[in-house]
Backbone as CSV, one residue per row, in Angstrom:
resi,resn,N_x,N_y,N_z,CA_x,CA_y,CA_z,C_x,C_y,C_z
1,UNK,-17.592,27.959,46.480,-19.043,27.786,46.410,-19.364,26.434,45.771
2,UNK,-19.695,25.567,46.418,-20.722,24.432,45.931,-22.054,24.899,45.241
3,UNK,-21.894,24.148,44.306,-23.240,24.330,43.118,-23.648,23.193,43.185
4,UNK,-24.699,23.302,43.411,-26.009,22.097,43.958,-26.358,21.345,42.095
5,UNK,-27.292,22.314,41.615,-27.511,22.068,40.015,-26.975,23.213,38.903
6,UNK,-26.234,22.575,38.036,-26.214,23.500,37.149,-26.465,22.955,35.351
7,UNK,-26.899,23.706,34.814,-26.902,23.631,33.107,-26.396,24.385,32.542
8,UNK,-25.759,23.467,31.158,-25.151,24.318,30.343,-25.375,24.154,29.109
9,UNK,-26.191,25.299,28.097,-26.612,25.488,27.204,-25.651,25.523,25.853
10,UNK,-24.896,24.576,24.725,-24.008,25.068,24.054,-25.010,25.037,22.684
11,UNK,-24.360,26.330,22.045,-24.690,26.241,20.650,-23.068,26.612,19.668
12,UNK,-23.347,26.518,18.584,-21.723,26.714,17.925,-22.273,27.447,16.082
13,UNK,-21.454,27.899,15.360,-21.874,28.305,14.537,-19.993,27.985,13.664
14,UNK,-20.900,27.689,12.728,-19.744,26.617,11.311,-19.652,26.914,10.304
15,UNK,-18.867,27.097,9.267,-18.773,27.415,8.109,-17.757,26.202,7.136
16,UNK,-18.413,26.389,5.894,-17.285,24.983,5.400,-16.839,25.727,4.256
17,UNK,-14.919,24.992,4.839,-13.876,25.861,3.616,-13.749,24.901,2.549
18,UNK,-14.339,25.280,1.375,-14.013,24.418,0.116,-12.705,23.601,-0.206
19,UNK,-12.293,22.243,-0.355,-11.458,21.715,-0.895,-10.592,22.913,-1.727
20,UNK,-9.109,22.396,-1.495,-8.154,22.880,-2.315,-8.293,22.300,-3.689
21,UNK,-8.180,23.450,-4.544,-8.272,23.208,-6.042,-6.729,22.224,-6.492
22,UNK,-5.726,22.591,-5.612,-4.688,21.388,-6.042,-5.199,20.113,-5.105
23,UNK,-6.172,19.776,-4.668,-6.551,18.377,-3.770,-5.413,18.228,-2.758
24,UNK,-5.004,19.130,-1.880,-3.806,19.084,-1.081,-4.825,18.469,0.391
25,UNK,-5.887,19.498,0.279,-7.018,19.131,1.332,-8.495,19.062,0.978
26,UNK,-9.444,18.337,1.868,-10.663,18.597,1.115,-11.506,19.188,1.707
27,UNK,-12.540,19.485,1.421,-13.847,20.131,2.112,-13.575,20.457,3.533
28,UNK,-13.837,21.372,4.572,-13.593,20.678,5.982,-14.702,22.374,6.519
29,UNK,-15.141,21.872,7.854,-15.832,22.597,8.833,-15.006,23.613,9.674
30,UNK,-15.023,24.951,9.685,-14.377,25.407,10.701,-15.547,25.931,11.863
31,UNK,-15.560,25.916,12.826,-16.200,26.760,14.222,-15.380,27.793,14.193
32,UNK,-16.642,28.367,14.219,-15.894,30.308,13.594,-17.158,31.083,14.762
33,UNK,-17.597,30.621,15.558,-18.480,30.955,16.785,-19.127,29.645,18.073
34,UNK,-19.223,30.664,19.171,-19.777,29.311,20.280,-20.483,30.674,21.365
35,UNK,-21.455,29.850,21.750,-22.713,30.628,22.554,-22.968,29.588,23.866
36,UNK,-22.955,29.856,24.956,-23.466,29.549,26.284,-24.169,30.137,27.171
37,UNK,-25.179,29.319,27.866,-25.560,30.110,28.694,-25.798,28.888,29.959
38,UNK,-24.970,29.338,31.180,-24.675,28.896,32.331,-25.430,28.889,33.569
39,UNK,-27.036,28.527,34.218,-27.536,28.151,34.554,-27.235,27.259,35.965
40,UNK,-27.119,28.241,37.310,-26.783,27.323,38.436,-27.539,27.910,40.057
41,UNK,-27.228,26.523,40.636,-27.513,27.428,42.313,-26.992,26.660,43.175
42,UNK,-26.830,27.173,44.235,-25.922,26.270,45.393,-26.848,25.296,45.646
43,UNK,-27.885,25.585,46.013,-29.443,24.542,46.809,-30.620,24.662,46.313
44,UNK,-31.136,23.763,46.403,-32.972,23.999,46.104,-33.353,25.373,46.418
45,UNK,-33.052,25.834,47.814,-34.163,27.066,48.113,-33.546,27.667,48.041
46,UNK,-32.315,28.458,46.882,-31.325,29.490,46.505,-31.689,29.695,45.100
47,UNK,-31.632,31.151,44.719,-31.874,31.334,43.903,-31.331,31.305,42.787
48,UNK,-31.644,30.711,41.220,-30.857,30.932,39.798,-29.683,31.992,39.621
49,UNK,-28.939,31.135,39.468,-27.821,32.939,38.500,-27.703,32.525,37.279
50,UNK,-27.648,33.251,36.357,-27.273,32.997,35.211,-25.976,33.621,34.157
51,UNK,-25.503,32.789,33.710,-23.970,33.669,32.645,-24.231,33.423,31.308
52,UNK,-24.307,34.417,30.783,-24.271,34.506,29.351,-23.031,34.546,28.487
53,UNK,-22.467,33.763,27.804,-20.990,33.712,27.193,-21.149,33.853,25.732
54,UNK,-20.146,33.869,24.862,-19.953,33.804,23.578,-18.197,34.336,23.348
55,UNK,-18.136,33.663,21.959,-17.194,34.415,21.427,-17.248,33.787,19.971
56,UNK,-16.971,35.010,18.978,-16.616,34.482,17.446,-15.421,35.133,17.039
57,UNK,-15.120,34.559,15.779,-13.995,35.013,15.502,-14.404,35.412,13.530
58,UNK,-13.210,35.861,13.029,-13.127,36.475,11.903,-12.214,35.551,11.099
59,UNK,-12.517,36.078,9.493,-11.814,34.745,8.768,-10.018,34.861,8.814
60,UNK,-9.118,33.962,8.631,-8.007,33.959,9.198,-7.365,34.024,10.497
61,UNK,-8.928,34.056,11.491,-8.266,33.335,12.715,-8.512,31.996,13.004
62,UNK,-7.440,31.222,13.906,-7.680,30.236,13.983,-8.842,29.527,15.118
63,UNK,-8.741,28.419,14.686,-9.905,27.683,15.915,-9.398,27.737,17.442
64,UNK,-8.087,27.902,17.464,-7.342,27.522,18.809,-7.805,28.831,19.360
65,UNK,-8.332,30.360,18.978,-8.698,31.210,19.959,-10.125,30.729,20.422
66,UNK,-10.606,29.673,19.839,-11.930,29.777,20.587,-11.955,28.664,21.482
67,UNK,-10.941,27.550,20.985,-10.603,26.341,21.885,-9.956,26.640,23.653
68,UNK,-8.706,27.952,23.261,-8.664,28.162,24.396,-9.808,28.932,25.275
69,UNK,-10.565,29.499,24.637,-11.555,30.375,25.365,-12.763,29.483,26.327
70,UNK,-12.700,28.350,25.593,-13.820,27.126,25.393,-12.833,27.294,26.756
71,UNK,-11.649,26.387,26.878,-11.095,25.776,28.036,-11.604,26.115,29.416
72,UNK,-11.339,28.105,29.401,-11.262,28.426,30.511,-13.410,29.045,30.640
73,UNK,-13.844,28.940,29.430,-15.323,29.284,29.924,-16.430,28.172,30.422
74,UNK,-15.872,26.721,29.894,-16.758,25.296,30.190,-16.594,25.292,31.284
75,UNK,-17.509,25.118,32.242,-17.560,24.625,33.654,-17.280,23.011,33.441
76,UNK,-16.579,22.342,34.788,-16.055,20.527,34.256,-17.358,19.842,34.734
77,UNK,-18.607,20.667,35.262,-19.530,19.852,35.445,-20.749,20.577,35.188
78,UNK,-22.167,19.883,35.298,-23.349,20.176,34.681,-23.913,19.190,33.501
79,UNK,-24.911,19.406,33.351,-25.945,19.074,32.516,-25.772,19.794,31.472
80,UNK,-25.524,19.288,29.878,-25.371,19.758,28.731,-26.317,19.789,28.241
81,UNK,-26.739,20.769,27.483,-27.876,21.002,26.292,-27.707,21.390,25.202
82,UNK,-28.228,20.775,24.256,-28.303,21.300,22.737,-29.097,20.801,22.040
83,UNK,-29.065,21.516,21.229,-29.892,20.774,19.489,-28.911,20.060,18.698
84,UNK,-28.956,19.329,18.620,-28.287,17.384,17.751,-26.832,17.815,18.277
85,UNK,-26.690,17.889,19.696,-25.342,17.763,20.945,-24.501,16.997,20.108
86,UNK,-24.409,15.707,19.111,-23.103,14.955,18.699,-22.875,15.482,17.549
87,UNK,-23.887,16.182,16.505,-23.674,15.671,15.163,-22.509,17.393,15.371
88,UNK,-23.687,18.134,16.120,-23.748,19.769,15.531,-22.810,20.304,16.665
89,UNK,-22.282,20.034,17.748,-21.831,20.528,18.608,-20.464,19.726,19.331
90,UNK,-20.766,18.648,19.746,-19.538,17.976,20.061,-18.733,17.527,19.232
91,UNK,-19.092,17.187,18.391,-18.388,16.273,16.729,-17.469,17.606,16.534
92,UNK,-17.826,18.846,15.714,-16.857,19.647,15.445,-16.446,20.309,16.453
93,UNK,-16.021,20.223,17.380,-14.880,20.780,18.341,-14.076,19.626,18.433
94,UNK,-14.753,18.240,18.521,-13.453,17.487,18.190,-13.035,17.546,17.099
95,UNK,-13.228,17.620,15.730,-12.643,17.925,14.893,-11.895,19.029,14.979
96,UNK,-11.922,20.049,15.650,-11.336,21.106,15.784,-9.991,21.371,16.621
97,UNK,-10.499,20.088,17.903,-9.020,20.068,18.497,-8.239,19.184,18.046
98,UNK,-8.759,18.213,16.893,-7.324,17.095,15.748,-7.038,18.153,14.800
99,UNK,-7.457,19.271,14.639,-6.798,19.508,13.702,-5.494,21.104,14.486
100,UNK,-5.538,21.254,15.407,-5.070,22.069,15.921,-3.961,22.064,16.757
101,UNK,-3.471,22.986,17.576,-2.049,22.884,18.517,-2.643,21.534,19.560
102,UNK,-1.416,20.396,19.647,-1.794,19.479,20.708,-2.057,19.934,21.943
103,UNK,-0.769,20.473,22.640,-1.263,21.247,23.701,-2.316,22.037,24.166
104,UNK,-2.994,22.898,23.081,-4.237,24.134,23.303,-5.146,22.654,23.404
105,UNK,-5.085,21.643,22.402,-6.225,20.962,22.154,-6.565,20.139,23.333
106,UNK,-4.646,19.664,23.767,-5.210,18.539,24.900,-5.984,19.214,26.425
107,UNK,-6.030,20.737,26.443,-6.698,21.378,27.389,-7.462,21.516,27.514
108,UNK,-8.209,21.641,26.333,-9.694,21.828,25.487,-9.720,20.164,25.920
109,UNK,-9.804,19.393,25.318,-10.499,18.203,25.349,-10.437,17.543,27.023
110,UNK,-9.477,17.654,27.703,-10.277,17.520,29.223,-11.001,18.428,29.740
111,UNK,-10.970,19.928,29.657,-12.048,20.570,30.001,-13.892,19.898,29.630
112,UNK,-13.055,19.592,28.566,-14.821,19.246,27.173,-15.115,17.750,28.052
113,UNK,-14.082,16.872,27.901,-14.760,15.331,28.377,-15.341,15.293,29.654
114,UNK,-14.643,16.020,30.448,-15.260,16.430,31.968,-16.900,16.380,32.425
115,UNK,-17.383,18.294,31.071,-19.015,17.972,31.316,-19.235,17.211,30.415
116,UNK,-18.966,16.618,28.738,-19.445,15.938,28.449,-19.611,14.413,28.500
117,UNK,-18.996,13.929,29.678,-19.408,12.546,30.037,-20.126,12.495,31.163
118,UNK,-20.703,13.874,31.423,-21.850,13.676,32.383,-23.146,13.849,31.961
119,UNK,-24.399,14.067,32.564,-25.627,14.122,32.051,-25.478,15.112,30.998
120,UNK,-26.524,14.282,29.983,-26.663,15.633,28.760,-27.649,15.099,27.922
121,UNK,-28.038,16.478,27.371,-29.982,16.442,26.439,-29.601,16.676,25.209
122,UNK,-30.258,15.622,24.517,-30.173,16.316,23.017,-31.275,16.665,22.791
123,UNK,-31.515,17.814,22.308,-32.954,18.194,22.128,-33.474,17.270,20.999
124,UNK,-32.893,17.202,19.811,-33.668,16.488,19.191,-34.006,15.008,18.967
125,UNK,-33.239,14.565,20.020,-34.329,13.268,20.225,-35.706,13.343,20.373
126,UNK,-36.233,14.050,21.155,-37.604,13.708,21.312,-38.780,13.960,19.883
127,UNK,-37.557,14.697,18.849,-38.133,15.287,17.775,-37.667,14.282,16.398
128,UNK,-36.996,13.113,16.541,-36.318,12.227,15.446,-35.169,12.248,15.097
129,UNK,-34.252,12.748,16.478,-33.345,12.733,16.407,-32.356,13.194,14.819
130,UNK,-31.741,12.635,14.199,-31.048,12.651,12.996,-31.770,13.515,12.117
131,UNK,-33.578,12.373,11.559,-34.375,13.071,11.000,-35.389,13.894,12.092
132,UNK,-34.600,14.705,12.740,-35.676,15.794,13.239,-36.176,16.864,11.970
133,UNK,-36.946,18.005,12.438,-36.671,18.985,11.855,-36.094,20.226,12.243
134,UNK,-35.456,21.749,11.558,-34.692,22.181,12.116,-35.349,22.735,13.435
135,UNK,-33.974,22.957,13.764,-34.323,23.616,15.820,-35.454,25.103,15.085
136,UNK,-35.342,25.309,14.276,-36.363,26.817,14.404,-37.883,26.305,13.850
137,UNK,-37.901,25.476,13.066,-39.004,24.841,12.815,-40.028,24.029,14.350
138,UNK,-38.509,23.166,14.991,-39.599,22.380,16.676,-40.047,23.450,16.971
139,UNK,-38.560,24.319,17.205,-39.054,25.844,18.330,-40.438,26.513,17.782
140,UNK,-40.525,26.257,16.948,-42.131,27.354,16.540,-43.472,26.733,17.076
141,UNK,-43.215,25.381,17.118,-43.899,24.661,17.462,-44.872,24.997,19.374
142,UNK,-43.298,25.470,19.786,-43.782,26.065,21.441,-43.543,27.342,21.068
143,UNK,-43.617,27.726,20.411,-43.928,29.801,19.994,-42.816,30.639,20.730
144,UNK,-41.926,29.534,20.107,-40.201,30.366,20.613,-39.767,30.868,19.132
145,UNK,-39.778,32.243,18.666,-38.991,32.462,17.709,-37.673,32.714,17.371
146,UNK,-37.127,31.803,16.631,-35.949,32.506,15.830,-35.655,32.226,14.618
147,UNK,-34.997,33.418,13.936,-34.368,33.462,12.446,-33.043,33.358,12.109
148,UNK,-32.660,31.786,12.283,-31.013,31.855,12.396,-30.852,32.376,10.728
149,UNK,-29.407,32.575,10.652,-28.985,33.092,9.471,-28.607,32.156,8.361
150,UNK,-29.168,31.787,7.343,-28.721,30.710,6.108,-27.003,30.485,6.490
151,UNK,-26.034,29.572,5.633,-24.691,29.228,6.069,-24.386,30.511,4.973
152,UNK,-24.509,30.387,3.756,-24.443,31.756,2.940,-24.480,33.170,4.003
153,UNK,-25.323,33.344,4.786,-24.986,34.570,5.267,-24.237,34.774,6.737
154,UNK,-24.332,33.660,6.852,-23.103,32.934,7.833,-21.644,33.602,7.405
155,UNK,-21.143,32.610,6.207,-19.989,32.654,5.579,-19.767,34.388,5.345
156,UNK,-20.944,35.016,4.688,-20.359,36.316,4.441,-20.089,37.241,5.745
157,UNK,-20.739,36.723,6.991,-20.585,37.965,7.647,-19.288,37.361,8.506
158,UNK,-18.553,36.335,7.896,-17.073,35.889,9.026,-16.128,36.223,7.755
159,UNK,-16.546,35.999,6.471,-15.198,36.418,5.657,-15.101,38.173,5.741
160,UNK,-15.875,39.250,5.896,-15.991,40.256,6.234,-15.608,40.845,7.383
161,UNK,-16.044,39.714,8.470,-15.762,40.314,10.019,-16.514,41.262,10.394
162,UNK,-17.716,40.458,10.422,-18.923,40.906,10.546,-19.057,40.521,11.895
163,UNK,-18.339,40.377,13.232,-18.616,39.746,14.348,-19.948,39.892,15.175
164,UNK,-20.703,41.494,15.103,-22.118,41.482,15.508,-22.960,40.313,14.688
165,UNK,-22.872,40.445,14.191,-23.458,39.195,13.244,-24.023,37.983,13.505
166,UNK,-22.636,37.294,13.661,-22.223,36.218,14.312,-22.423,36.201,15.553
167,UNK,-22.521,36.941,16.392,-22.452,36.548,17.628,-24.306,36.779,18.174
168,UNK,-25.113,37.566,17.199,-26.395,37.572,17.547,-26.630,36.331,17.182
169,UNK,-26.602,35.423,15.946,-26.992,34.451,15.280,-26.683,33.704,16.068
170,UNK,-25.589,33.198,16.717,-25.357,32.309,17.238,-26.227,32.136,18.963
171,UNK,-25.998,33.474,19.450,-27.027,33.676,21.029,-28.009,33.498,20.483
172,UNK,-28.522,33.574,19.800,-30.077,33.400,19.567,-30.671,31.920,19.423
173,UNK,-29.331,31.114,18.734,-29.549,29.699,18.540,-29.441,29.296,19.812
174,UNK,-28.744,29.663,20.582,-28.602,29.032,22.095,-29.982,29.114,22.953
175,UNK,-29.934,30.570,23.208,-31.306,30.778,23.897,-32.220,29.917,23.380
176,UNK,-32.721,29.884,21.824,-34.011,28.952,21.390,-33.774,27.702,22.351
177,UNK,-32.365,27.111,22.084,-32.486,25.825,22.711,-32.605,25.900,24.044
178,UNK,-32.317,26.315,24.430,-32.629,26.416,26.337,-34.172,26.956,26.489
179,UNK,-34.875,27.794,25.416,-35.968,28.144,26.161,-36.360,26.665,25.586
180,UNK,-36.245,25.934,24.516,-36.808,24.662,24.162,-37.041,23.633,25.002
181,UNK,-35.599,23.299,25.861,-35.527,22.675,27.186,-36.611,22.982,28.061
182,UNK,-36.524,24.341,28.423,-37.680,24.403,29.667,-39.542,24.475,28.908
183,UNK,-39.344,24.490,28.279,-40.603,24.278,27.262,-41.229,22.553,27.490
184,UNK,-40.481,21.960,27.249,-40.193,20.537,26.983,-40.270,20.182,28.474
185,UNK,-39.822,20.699,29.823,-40.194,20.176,31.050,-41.522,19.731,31.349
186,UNK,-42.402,20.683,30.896,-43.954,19.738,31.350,-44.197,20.644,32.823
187,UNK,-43.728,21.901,32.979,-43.863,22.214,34.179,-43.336,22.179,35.364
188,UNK,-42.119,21.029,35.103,-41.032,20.812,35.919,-40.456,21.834,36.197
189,UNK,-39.829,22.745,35.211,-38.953,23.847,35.477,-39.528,25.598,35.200
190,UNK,-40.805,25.539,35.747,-41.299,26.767,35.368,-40.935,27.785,36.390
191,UNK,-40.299,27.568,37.732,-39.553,28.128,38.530,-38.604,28.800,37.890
192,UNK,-37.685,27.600,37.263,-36.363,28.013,36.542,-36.879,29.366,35.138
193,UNK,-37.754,28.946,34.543,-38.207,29.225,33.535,-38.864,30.593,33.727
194,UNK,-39.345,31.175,35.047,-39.637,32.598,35.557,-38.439,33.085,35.831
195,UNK,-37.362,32.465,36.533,-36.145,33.168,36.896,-35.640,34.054,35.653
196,UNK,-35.521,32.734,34.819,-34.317,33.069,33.564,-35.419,34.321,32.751
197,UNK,-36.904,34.032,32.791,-37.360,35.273,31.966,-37.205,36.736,32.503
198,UNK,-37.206,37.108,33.718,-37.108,38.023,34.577,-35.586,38.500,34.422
199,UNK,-34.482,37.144,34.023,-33.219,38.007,34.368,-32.716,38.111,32.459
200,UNK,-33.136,37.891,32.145,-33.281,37.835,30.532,-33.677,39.278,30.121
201,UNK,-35.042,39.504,31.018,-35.614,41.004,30.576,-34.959,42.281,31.172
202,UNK,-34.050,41.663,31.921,-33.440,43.101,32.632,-32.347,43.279,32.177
């Protein structure tokens, strides 16, 4: 099947492991969750499908289960979306595949360079980029709600293995940003934007 247009919505969810008290290592970010939602059609006059993805993990697993998961769930093409796409989303998965198995990583990172050297939105450019404000603060702005979870209740519900948790917090950050996207069209995508509400509600 040829896919005419497609988008792909990433969000990720992070936690930071405190420096070793002997200074062996310092501070560092792990991705301990990742949320997609996959957005395509063969042609103009064919209709939307949509895939909803995720996966998180629990404390003492490593990044490489979500790197390989990443591998085989990234489509190598599409239009990327996110809220601050370099700082919050692409930046730590590369950090994630230097610090991990070469092999898992070097799979992960051509899957990843594939869509990400093609078209892609950062949402918060149009909002000040760097100094934006947060994605739930714009989002309120177009009367999209969400209540992501502080990093505090982040951290507790992955050192617990709290995976419902995590994995609502994180879909929820995704969706905001994609309904943000079609918000932000101007009417361009209110086609798209009936599809996805209709297959959203069912």
């Amino acid at each position: 099947m040829k896919i005419n247009t497609r988008f792909v919505t990433l969000a990720l969810t992070s936690v930071t492991i405190p420096a070793s008290t002997t200074g062996h290592y310092g501070e560092t970010q792990q991705v301990v969750g990742v949320a997609m939602l996959i957005a395509e059609r063969e042609a103009a006059a064919e209709p939307w499908a949509f895939e909803l993805k995720w996966n998180v993990i629990p404390a003492g697993a490593s990044e490489e289960v979500l790197l390989l998961w990443l591998t085989e769930a990234l489509p190598e093409e599409g239009t990327l979306i996110g809220w601050q796409l370099g700082d919050d989303i692409v930046d730590p998965l590369l950090d994630a595949a230097s610090d991990n198995d070469p092999e898992i990583a070097g799979g992960f990172l051509d899957r990843l360079m594939k869509l990400a050297t093609g078209a892609s939105v950062d949402l918060s450019v149009a909002h000040g980029g760097h100094n934006a404000l947060s994605l739930q603060d714009v989002a309120r702005k177009y009367a999209i709600r969400i209540e992501p979870l502080s990093s505090a209740e982040i951290e507790s519900a992955w050192a617990v293995g709290d995976l419902n948790v995590l994995r609502d917090d994180v879909r929820a950050r995704m969706i905001a940003a994609w309904q943000l996207w079609l918000a932000q069209s101007n009417g361009a995508a209110d086609a798209l934007n009936r599809s996805f509400t209709d297959w959203f509600a069912g």
